[in-house]
Structures are given as structure tokens and as C-alpha cells.
C-alpha positions in Angstrom: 79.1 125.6 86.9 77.8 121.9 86.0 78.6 122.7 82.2 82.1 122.4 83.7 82.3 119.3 85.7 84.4 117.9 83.3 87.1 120.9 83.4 86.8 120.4 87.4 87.9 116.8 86.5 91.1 117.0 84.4 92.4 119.9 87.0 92.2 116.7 89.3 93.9 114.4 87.0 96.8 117.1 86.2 97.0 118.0 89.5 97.2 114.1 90.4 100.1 113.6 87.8 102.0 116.6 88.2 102.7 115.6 91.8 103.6 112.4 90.8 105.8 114.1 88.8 107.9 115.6 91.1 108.1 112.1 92.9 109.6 110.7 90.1 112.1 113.2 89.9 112.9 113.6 93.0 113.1 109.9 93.6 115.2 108.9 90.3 117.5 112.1 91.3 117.8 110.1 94.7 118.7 107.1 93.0 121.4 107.9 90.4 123.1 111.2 92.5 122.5 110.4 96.0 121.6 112.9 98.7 117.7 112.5 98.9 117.1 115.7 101.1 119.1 117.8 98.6 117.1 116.2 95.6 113.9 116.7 97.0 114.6 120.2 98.4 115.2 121.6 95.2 112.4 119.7 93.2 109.7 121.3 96.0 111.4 124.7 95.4 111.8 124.9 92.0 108.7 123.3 91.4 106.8 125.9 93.2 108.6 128.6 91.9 107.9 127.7 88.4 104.5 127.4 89.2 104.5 131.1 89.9 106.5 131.3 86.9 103.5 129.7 85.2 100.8 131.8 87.1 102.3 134.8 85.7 102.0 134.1 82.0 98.6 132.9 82.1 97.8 136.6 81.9 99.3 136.9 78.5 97.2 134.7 77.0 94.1 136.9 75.7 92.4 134.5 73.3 91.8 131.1 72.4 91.5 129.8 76.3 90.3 126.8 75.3 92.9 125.9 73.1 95.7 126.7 74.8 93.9 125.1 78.1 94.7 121.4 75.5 98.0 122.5 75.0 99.0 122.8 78.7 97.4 119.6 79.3 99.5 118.2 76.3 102.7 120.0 77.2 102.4 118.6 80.7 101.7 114.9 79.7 104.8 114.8 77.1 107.5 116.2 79.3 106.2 114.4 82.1 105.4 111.1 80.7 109.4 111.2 79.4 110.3 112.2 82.8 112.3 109.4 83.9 113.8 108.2 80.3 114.9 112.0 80.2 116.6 112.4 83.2 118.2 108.5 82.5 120.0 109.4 79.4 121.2 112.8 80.5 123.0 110.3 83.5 123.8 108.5 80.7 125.0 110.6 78.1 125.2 114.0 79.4 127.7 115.7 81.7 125.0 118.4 83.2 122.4 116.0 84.9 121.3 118.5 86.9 120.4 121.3 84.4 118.0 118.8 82.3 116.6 117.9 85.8 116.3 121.6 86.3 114.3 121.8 83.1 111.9 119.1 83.9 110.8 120.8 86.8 110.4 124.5 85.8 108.8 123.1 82.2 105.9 120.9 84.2 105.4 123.6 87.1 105.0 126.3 84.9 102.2 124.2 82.9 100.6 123.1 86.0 101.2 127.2 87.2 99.3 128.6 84.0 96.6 125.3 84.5 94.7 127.3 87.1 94.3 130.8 86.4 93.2 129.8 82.6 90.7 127.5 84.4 89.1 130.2 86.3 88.9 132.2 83.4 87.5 129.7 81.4 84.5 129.0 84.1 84.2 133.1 85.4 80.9 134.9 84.9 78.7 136.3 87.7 80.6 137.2 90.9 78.3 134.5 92.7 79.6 131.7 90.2 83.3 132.5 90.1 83.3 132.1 94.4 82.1 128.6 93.8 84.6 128.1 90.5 87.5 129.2 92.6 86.6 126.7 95.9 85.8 123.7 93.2 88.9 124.5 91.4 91.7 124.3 94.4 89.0 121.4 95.8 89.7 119.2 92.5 93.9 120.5 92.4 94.4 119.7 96.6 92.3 116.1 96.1 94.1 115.5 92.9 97.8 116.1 94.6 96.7 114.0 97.5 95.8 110.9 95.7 99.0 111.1 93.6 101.4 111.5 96.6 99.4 108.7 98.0 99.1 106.3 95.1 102.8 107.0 94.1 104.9 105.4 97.0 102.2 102.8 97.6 101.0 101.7 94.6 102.8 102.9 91.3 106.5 103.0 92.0 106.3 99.4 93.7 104.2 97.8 91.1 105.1 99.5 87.8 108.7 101.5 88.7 109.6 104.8 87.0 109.3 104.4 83.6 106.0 102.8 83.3 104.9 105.3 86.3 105.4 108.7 84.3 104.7 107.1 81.0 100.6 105.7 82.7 101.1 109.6 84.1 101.6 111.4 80.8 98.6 108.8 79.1 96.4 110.7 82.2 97.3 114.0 80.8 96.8 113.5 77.6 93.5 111.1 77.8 92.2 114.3 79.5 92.8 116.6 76.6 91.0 114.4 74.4 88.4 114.2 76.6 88.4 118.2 76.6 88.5 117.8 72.9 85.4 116.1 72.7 83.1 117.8 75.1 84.2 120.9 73.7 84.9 120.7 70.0 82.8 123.6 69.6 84.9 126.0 71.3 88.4 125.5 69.9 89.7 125.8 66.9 91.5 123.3 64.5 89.9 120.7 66.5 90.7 117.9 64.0 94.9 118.6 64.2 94.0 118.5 67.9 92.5 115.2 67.7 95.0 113.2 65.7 98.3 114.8 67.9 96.7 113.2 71.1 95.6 110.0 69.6 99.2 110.1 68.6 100.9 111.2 71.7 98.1 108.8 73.8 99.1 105.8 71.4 103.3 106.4 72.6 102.5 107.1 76.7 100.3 103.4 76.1 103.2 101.7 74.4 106.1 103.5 76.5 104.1 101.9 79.6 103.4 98.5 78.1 107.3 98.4 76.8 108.9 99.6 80.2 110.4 96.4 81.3 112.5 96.5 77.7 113.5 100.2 78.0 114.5 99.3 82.2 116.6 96.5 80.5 118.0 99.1 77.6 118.9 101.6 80.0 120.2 99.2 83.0 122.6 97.8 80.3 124.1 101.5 80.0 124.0 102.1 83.9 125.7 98.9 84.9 129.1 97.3 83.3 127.7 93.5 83.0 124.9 92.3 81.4 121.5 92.6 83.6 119.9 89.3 84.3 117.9 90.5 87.1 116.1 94.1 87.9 113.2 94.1 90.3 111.2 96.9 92.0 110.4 95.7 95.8 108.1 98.2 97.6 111.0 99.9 99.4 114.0 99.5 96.6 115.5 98.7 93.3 117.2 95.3 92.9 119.5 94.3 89.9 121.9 91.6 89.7 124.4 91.7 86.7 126.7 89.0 85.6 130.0 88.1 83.9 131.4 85.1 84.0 131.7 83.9 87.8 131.2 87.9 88.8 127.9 88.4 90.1 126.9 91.4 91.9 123.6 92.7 93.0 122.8 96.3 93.4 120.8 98.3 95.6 119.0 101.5 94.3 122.2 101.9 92.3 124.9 101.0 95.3 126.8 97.5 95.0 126.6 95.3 97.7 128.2 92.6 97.1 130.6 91.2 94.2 130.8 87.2 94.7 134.3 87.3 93.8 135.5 88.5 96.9 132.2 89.1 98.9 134.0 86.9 101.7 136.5 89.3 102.6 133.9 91.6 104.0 131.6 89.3 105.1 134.6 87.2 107.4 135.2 90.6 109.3 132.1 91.6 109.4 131.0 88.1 111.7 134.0 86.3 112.7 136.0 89.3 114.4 132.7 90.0 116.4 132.0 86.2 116.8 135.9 85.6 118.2 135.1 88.1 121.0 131.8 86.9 122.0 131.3 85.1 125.5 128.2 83.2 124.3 126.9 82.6 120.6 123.8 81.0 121.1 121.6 83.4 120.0 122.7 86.4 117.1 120.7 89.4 115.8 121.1 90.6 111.7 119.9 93.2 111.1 119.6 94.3 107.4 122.0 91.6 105.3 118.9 90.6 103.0 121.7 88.8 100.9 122.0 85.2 103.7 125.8 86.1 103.4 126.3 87.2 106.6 124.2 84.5 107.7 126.0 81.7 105.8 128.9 82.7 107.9 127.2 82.7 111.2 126.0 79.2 110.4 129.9 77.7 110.5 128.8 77.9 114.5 126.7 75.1 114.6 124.8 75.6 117.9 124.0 79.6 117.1 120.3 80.6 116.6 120.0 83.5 114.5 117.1 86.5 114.1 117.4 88.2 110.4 115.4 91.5 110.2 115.0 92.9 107.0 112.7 95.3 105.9 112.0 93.9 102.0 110.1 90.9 102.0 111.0 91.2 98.7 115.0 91.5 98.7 114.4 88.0 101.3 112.2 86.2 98.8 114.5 87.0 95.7 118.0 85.5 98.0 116.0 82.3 99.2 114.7 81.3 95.8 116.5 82.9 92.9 119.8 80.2 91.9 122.8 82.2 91.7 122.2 84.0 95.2 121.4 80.6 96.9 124.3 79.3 95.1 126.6 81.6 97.3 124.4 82.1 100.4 124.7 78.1 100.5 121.1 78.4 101.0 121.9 80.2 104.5 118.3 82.0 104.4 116.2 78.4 104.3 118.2 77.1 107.4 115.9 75.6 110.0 118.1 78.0 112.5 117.8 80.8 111.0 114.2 83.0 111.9 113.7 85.6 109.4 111.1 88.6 110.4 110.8 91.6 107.6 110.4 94.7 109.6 112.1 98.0 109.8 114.8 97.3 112.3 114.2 100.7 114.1 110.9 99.0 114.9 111.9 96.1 115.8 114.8 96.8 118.5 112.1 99.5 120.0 109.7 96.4 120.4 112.1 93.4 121.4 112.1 92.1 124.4 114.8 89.2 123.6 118.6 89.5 124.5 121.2 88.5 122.1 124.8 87.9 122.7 126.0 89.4 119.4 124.5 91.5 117.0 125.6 92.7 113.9 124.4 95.6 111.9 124.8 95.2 107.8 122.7 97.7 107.0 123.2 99.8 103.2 125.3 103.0 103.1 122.9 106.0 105.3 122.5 108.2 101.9 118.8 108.7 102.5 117.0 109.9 106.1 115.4 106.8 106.8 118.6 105.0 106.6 120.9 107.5 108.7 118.0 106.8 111.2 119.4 103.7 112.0 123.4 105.0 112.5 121.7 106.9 115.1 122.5 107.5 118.9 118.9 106.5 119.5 119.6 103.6 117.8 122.8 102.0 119.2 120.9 103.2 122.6 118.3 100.5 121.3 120.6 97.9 120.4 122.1 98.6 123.6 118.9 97.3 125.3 119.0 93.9 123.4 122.4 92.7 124.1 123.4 91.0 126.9 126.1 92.9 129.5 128.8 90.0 127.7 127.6 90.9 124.5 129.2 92.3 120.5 127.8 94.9 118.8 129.2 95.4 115.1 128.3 97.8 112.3 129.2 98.3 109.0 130.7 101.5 109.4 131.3 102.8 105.3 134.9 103.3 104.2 137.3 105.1 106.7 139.2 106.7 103.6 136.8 107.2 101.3 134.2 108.6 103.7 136.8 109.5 106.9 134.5 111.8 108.8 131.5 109.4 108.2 133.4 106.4 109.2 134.3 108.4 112.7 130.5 109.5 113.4 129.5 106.6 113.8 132.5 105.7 115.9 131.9 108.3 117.9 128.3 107.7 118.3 128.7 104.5 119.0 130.7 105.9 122.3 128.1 108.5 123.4 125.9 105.5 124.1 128.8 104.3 126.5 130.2 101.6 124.1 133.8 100.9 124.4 134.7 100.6 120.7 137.3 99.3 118.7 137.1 99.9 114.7 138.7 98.0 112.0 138.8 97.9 107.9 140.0 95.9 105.2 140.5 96.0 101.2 137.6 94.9 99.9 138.1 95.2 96.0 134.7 96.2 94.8 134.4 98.3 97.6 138.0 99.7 98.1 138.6 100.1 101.8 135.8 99.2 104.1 135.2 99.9 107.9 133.6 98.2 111.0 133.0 99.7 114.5 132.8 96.8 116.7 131.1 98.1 120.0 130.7 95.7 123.6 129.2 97.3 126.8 133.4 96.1 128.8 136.7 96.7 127.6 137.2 94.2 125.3 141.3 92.7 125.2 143.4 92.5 121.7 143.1 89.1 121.6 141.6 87.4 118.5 140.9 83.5 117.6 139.1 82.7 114.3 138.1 78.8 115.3 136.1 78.4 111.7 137.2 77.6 108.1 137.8 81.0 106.4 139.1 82.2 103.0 140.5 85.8 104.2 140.9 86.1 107.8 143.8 84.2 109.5 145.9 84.5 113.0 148.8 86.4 110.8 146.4 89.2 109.2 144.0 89.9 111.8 145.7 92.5 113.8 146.7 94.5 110.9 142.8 95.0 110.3 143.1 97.2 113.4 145.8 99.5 112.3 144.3 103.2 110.1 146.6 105.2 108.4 147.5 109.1 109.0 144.9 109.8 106.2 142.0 107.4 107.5 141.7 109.6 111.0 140.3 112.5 111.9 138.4 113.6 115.3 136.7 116.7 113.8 133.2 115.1 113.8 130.0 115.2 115.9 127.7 112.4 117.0 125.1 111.4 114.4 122.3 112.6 116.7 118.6 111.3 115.9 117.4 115.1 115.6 120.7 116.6 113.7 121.7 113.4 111.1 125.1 114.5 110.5 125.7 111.6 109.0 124.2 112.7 105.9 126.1 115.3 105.4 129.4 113.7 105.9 128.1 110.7 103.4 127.1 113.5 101.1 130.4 115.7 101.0 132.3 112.0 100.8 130.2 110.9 97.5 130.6 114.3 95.9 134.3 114.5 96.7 135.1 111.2 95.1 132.6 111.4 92.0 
């Protein structure tokens, strides 16, 4: 067994990357087609089936374990260590995404699948020895898939993002086979070939990692229509700004959310529609709008004191420092009024003991679990809690005819928390039609009075924001409840029906 230690180790590292592999595709699957739960689903499924896949065929090969125990190791460090510039192009270039991301994942898992049994082949003598081979084995592989799920989330994805991430990942791999190589030239066979390809392949993974931020840039300039001048990886999300001309827009794991060209449309409604109805507006609640635009319009009330959560220290930092946003926030997030706390917002309404006489949800599009969380029941029953009995609840409330049944859950689960609501929309050209659900614990009147400057919003155009066509209505929806997200589904089934 201890002539084998160093076998035990590379099942670790294999183990380690190969789970980081699935993250990656899983999680740039997430990003570029939406519908996390769906991505992830399939990656586990496939994964593991192709890992049986890989089990299977081990048994096939008779001869030359040694050797072909360097070519998995190989095998799995290329295709994963391309992972993500694969799967990138093929959004790019290909009209089958999901078939190359299909062959990702039954390629690595049947590596990693054959990885084991030739392992315990490789170690197996007495019956006494291969009992303590076989725990060591699944010891090193369970270990080895725990630090990667670990490290990926906390460490990798927020400090080096996907590309360098699967290309450091496919350097493991292949550092192990040379590593194999050279403990145990003896035992394979055209050992020099062996030792050039991997000083080769470990040579690209070292430059594909050291060269990521110019292949991000490369293949953000395909992804987005303007040029890229900013692309950042917070710990919880991608941020890009583009630019043309006077456009700027900045992007959220792929979704726009905001073009500065006509960013004011939705930002009016979202704030001064709420604002008009509110009894008191001393003291406001953001939660989410990282940006300072909804902020910049809550400052035109001059004696209004205003809490912004956001989770991403990060997306905060970048709109308080970087030029062009502070340029159009007006330097809204530095205001001596403003109080700024980065926390999940779930969190922070379940720990709050403040009342606020509006508060306004601008939180991104609930494509993801953790964000349909916070459309919730539970949820509006927290926000509930922390407004006053005079108070305005408002939420960006997706598209009513892109997105019709999502638009209406969360209509309709703002009233199962007892909220008389009354919902609203407006073009928004980047966005096409956009929806609110503005919810207050009394019946609120028709009445509106916009008594700050405004570019959009005026006493002639206000009421027709309350009008929905025939094809912007439906009742045939449930309550996005927080153990059956429905919400998901109906984002989901919107996305795919206007891809």
C-alpha cells in the first residue's frame, strides 16, 4: 500500500477537479440559458450516469493499466480544462448548446468512472491489502470532491472566474500525470512521448489560466453588442458594463439592467408612483438596486433617509467609485443620507426591527432559487413586518407580456399576505414592457401627484400606466409559495418561449 501513496493522491486531485467540473458547467449553463435547477439537474444526472458509463469499460482494458491510468488523467484535464471556452463558443457559434454541454459531461464522468476501478486494479494483491486499497481509494475520491465543491464557490469562481478556474483545474490533472510519469516510468511504456504531451498540454492549462482575462475580453466581445469596458467577478455574480457612444449598460450574470439611455423610465415608476402614495417619506427601504439609480431618485425628497441592502459588496463598491456609473447615479450611493448595508435581504427583513414608510424591491429577474426566495410569500410576509400600517410596498414585478403568468404570481402573492395591490407597467425600450406590483396594508385611491422633476412620468401619462391589455392578463396562476417556487417555472417557460 505505501508504494502507492502517490496513486492515492492524484485520485484526490481528479476527484477534486472533476467536481469542480461539473460546477463550472452547471454554473456557466446557468449563466448563458437560464433555469439553474434544470442545469444542474441534468449535469448531476448525466454526470453520474456516465460515470457508470465509465465503470463499465474499465473492464475492457486488460493491459497496460498504468498507461492508460495517464491517459484518463490526461483525457480528464484537456476536456475539462476547455470546459468553459467549449461550452462559450458553442453559445457562440453553435445552434446545439446543449448537446456539446451533453458531451462535456458524459466525456469527464466516464474518465472519472473508469479512474477508480483501474486504481484498484492497479493496487490489488492479497485480499487483506485490497480491503484497505478500496477504503483509501473512496477516502482520497469523497475528500477530494469535498474540497472542490468547497473551494469552487468560495474561492475559485470569485477570485479567478470560469475560464481561469477549469483551465488551473485541467493544469491539476495533468501535473498529476506527470507526476505518475515520474514515480513510475518503469511501469509504462513509451514513457518519453508520455513526457513531452504533458509538458505540452501542462505548458497551455498554465498559459490559458495566466491569459483568462484576454480570452473573458475575446469572448465577452462576442456575447455582448458594444464594446466591454468593464467585466468583474464579485463573489456572488458576473458584472460587465459595455459602451457605445452615450449607451452604457451593465449586465448581471448575462441579464441587462439598466441602459442609461432610457434607464429613467423605469426607475420614475419604480419610486415616484410609490413615493406619490406614501403618507410619510422619512424613512425608505432598497432592497437590491446595487446601481444608486433608484436611490438618485429617492434623493429628489430632500428630507427622506434611506436604507440600501445589497448583497454584493462588490456590485456597491464598483457604482460608488467607477465614473460612468457615478456619472448617472449623480453619486446617489456616497450621499450622507443614504446608509448602505450588504446583506442578503431575506436576512435582513427577518432581523429588522425598524419600520419604514415605503419600501421598494429592485431586485434582478427570480431565474435562480435563491432569487425566487425573495418573490416569496414568506417574504412579502417579512416586508409586511417592516412597514408601517401607512406604508408602500413596491416590486419589480418582470414584464406582464413577456412573462404574463410570472408577472401575476407575484401579484397574487403579494395578496395572500393580505396586501391590497395595484400593478402597473410601462415601455421600457431595453426592456420592452416592464411591470410593478405596488402593495400597501389599506385600500389605496386612484389618485396620483408626481411633486418632483421627472423626465418620463407626468399628470397626463400616469394613469395609462395602470391600464394591461387583453394579452397582459391571465388568472391561471398560483402563489409563489416559499416551499413550491412557482415562480421559476413560470420565468422559465417565459424565457424559453421568447428565445
Amino acid at each position: 500500500m505505501k508504494n502507492y501513496k502517490l496513486l492515492m493522491l492524484t485520485t484526490l486531485i481528479i476527484s477534486g477537479c472533476s467536481i469542480c467540473y461539473e460546477l463550472i458547467i452547471s454554473a456557466v449553463s446557468s449563466y448563458l440559458m437560464g433555469d439553474s435547477t434544470l442545469q444542474y439537474s441534468i449535469t448531476i444526472g448525466l454526470y453520474m450516469s456516465a460515470m457508470g458509463l465509465g465503470s463499465y469499460l474499465s473492464k475492457f482494458l486488460k493491459k497496460d493499466l498504468f498507461n492508460w491510468f495517464v491517459l484518463v488523467e490526461i483525457g480528464v484535464g484537456i476536456t475539462g480544462g476547455f470546459s468553459s471556452l467549449i461550452l462559450f463558443f458553442a453559445n457562440l457559434y453553435l445552434d446545439s448548446y446543449q448537446l456539446v454541454m451533453y458531451m462535456e459531461i458524459i466525456v469527464i464522468g466516464t474518465f472519472v468512472g473508469v479512474e477508480i476501478p483501474l486504481l484498484t486494479r492497479i493496487i490489488e494483491g492479497d485480499e487483506e491489502n485490497l480491503r484497505v486499497t478500496l477504503s483509501s481509494i473512496f477516502s482520497f475520491d469523497y475528500i477530494g470532491g469535498l474540497i472542490g465543491s468547497i473551494a469552487f464557490p468560495l474561492l475559485l469562481l470569485p477570485q479567478l472566474g470560469y475560464f481561469a478556474t477549469a483551465f488551473m483545474m485541467g493544469s491539476f490533472n495533468i501535473f498529476a500525470s506527470m507526476l505518475i510519469i515520474h514515480k513510475y516510468h518503469n511501469r509504462l511504456r513509451k514513457t518519453a512521448i508520455f513526457k513531452i504531451v504533458t509538458w505540452v498540454l501542462f505548458v497551455i492549462m498554465l498559459t490559458g489560466m495566466f491569459f483568462s482575462e484576454n480570452i473573458s475580453a475575446f469572448v465577452e466581445g462576442g456575447l455582448y453588442r458594444d464594446t466591454v469596458i468593464l467585466s468583474e467577478q464579485t463573489k456572488y455574480q458576473k458584472i460587465v458594463m459595455t459602451k457605445h457612444k452615450d449607451d452604457l449598460r451593465l449586465f448581471i450574470d448575462g441579464n441587462v439592467q439598466f441602459c442609461s439611455l432610457d434607464e429613467y423610465r423605469y426607475h420614475e415608476a419604480l419610486i415616484h408612483i410609490p413615493m406619490s402614495k406614501a403618507v410619510k417619506k422619512e424613512k425608505v427601504l432598497v432592497l437590491g438596486g446595487g446601481d444608486g439609480l433608484a436611490v438618485r431618485e429617492l434623493l429628489k425628497y430632500k428630507d427622506t433617509k434611506i436604507v440600501l441592502v445589497d448583497l454584493d459588496k462588490g456590485m456597491t463598491d464598483l457604482c460608488s467609485t467607477n465614473k460612468d456609473i457615478r456619472k448617472l447615479n449623480k453619486d446617489a450611493l456616497l450621499d450622507d443620507r443614504l446608509t448602505i448595508v450588504n446583506q442578503d435581504a431575506y436576512e435582513f427583513l427577518e432581523n429588522n426591527q425598524e419600520l419604514f414608510d415605503v419600501i421598494i424591491v429592485d431586485l434582478p429577474d427570480p431565474n435562480n432559487e435563491s432569487l425566487a426566495k425573495l418573490y416569496s410569500n414568506i417574504f412579502y410576509r417579512l416586508c409586511s413586518n417592516s412597514l408601517t400600517e401607512n406604508g408602500i410596498l413596491n416590486v419589480q414585478s418582470i414584464s406582464p407580456y413577456y412573462a404574463t403568468k410570472a408577472f401575476w404570481c407575484i401579484n397574487k402573492t403579494l395578496e395572500s399576505e393580505g396586501f391590497y395591490v395595484q400593478p402597473y407597467h410601462l415601455q421600457v425600450p431595453a426592456f420592452g414592457d416592464w411591470g410593478f406590483n405596488m402593495a400597501s396594508k389599506k385600500e389605496l385611491d386612484d389618485q396620483y401627484e408626481i411633486t418632483v422633476d421627472t423626465q418620463y412620468l407626468s399628470a397626463d401619462n400616469i394613469m395609462a400606466l395602470f391600464a394591461f391589455g387583453k394579452d397582459e392578463i391571465t388568472d391561471q396562476v398560483e402563489i409563489n409559495a416559499l416551499s413550491k417556487p412557482k415562480l421559476i417555472q413560470y420565468y422559465s417557460d417565459a424565457v424559453r418561449n421568447w428565445e
